[in-house]
C-alpha positions in Angstrom: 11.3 0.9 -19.9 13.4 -1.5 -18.2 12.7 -4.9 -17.3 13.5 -8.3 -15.7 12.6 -12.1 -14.9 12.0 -12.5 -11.2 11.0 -15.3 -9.3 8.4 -12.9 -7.7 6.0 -15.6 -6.7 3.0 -16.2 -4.6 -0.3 -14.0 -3.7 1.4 -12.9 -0.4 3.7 -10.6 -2.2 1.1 -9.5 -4.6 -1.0 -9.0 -2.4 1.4 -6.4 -0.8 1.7 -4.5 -4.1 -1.8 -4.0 -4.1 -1.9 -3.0 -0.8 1.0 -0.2 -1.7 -0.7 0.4 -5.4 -4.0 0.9 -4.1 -4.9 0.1 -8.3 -4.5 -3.0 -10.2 -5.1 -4.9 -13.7 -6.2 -8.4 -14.0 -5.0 -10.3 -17.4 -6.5 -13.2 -16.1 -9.6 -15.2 -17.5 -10.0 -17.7 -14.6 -9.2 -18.0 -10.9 -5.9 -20.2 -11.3 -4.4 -17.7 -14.0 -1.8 -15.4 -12.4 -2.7 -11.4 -12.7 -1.3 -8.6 -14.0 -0.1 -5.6 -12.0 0.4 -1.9 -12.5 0.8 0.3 -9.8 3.0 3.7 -9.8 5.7 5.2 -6.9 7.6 8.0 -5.9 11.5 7.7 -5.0 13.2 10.4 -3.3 16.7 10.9 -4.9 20.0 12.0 -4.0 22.0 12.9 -7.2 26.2 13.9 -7.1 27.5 16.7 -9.2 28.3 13.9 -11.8 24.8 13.2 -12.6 24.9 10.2 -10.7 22.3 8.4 -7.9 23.7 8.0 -4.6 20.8 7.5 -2.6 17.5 6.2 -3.0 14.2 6.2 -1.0 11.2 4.4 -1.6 8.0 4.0 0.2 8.3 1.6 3.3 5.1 -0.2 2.5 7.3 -1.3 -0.9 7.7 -5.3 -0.7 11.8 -5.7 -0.5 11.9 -8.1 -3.7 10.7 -4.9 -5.8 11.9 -2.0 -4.1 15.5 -3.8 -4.8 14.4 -3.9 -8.0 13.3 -0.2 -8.5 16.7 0.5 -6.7 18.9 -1.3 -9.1 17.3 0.4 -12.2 17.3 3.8 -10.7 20.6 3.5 -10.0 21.8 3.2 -13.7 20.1 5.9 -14.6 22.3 9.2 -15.2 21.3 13.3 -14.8 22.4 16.4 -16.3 23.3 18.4 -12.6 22.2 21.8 -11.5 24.4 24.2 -13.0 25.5 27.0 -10.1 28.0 29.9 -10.9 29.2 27.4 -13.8 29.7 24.3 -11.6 27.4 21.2 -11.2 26.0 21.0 -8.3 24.4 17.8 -6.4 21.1 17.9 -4.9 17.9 15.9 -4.4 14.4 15.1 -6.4 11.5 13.2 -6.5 11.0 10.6 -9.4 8.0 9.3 -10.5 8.1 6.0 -11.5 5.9 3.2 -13.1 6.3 -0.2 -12.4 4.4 -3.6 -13.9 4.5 -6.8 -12.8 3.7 -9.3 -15.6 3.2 -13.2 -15.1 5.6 -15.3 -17.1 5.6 -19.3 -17.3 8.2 -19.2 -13.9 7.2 -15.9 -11.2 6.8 -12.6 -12.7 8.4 -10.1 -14.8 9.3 -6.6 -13.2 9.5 -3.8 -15.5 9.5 0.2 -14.5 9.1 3.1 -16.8 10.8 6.8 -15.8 8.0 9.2 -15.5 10.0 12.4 -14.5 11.2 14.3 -11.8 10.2 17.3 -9.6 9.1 17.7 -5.8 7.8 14.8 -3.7 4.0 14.8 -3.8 2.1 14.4 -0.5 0.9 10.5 -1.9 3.3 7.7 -2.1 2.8 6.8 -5.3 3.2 10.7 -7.0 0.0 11.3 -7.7 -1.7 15.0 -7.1 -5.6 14.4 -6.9 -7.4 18.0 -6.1 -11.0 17.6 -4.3 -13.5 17.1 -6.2 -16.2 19.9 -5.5 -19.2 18.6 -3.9 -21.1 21.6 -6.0 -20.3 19.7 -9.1 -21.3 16.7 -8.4 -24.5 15.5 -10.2 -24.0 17.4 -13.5 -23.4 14.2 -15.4 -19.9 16.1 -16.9 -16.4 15.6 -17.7 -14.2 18.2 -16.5 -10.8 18.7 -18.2 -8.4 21.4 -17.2 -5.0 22.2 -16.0 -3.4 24.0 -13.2 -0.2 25.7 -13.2 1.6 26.1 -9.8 5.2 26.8 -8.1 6.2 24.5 -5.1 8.3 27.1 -2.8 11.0 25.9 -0.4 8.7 25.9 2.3 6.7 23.0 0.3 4.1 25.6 0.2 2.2 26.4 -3.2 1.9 29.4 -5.1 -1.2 29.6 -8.3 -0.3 30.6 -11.1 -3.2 29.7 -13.5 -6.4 27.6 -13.9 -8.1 26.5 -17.1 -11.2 24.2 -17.0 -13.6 23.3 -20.0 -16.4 23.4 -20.4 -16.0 27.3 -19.5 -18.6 26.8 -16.7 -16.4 24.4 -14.9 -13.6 26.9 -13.8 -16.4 28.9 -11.6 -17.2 25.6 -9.9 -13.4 24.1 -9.7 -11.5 27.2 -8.9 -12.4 27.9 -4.9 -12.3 24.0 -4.0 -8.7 23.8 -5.9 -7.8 27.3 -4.0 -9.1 26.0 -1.0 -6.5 22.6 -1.2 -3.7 24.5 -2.6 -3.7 26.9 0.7 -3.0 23.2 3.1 -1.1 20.7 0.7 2.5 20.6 1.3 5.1 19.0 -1.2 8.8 18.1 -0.6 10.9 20.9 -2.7 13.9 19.6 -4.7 17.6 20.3 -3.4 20.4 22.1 -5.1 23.6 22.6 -3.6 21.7 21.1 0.2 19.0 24.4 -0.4 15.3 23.9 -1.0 14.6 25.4 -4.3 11.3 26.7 -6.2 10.1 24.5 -9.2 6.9 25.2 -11.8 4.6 22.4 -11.8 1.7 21.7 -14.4 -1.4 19.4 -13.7 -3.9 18.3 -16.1 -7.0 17.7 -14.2 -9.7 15.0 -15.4 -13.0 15.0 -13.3 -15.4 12.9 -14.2 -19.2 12.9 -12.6 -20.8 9.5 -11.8 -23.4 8.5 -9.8 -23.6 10.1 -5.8 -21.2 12.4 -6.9 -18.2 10.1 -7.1 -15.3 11.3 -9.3 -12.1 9.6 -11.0 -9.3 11.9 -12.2 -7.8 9.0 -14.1 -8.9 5.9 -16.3 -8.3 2.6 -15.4 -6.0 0.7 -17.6 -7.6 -1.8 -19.4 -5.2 -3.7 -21.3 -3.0 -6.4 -20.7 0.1 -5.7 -22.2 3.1 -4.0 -19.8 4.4 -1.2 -22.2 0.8 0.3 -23.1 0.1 0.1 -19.3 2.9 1.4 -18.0 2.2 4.6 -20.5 -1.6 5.1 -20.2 -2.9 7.9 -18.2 0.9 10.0 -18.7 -1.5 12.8 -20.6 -2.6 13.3 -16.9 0.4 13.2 -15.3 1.8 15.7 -13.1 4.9 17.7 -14.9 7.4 20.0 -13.4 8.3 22.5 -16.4 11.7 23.5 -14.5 12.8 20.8 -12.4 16.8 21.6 -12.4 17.3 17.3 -12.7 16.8 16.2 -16.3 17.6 12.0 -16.9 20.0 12.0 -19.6 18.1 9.5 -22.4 20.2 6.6 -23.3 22.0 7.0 -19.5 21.1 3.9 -17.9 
């Protein structure tokens, strides 16, 4: 995780991260304490045959202040290239990316966590959230499962498995999640300037409340940046052969 001081002040740039988050954490305990924020964001990524960023694109509803931010870190970062024929090859992914922004005595304190790379999800902030199917709705269950998928280079989707427990769940999960797979598009990763096919793997968490409402994700709940920044990754979308691996200790 990497972070920094910043004189990110005032509710008018806060409130633009919450408008871009869509989520957020409060820390404080009355109405003059400042807040904590956690939100989460995708960056499209241009990487050289040497490993290296050259080219970074972040959601244009990002306030400047932290995009620069997410920029700077991103671009310290280092990759193990696409090996083609022997030779590293440049290309293009999709990180995921956390990001927190923690009050300190003078602004705030921005600090991002790498989440991993694979194909650009159709949601700004990387997320893939399947429908929840209004046949399950009102069984007062959790759901747990996990899809397995290919993104082709058309952005198109290819099933590869589905497991839900309880057992039952899969009969009730499996057309709505067939049903979405057949429209969403992703943005395929690049090797060599060519669209490529990557695996993906999705744990799925539905949860039934009241008028069939559904969260596939918890809301973080405590106050500290590091634990934030890592809570829900056991539900985090994965790509098992994403041909851009961050070399640890790179940047």
């Amino acid at each position: 995780m990497n972070a920094r001081n910043s004189s990110l002040q005032g509710r008018r740039m806060l409130g633009a991260l919450l408008l871009m988050a869509g989520t957020s954490t409060a820390s404080a305990t009355g109405p003059e304490e400042k807040e904590l924020f956690v939100f989460q964001t995708r960056a499209a990524v241009s990487i050289d045959a040497t490993g290296r960023p050259t080219e970074i694109q972040l959601p244009e509803q990002m306030p400047e202040a932290v995009a620069t931010f997410v920029r700077d870190q991103i671009m310290q970062w280092r990759f193990v290239p696409p090996d083609v024929d022997g030779q590293a090859r440049a290309g293009k992914t999709y990180l995921t990316v956390g990001a927190c922004a923690a009050p300190t005595a003078d602004g705030y304190q921005l600090a991002i966590d790498y989440k991993g790379a694979g194909p650009g999800t159709p949601r700004p902030d990387g997320k893939i959230v399947p429908p929840y199917p209004r046949e399950a709705a009102g069984k007062n269950a959790n759901h747990r499962g996990v899809v397995q998928f290919v993104v082709e280079p058309d952005g198109g989707t290819t099933l590869e498995s589905l497991e839900f427990t309880p057992s039952g769940s899969k009969r009730l999960f499996r057309p709505a999640i067939e049903d979405w797979m057949k429209q969403v598009r992703f943005m395929p990763e690049e090797v060599d300037g060519k669209p490529v096919r990557t695996r993906m793997r999705v744990p799925l968490h539905f949860e039934s409340r009241p008028h069939g409402t559904a969260s596939t994700q918890s809301k973080a709940d405590k106050p500290e940046c590091t634990a934030l920044l890592k809570r829900g990754d056991e539900q985090r979308p994965m790509a098992l052969d994403s041909p851009f691996t961050r070399l640890e200790g790179g940047g």
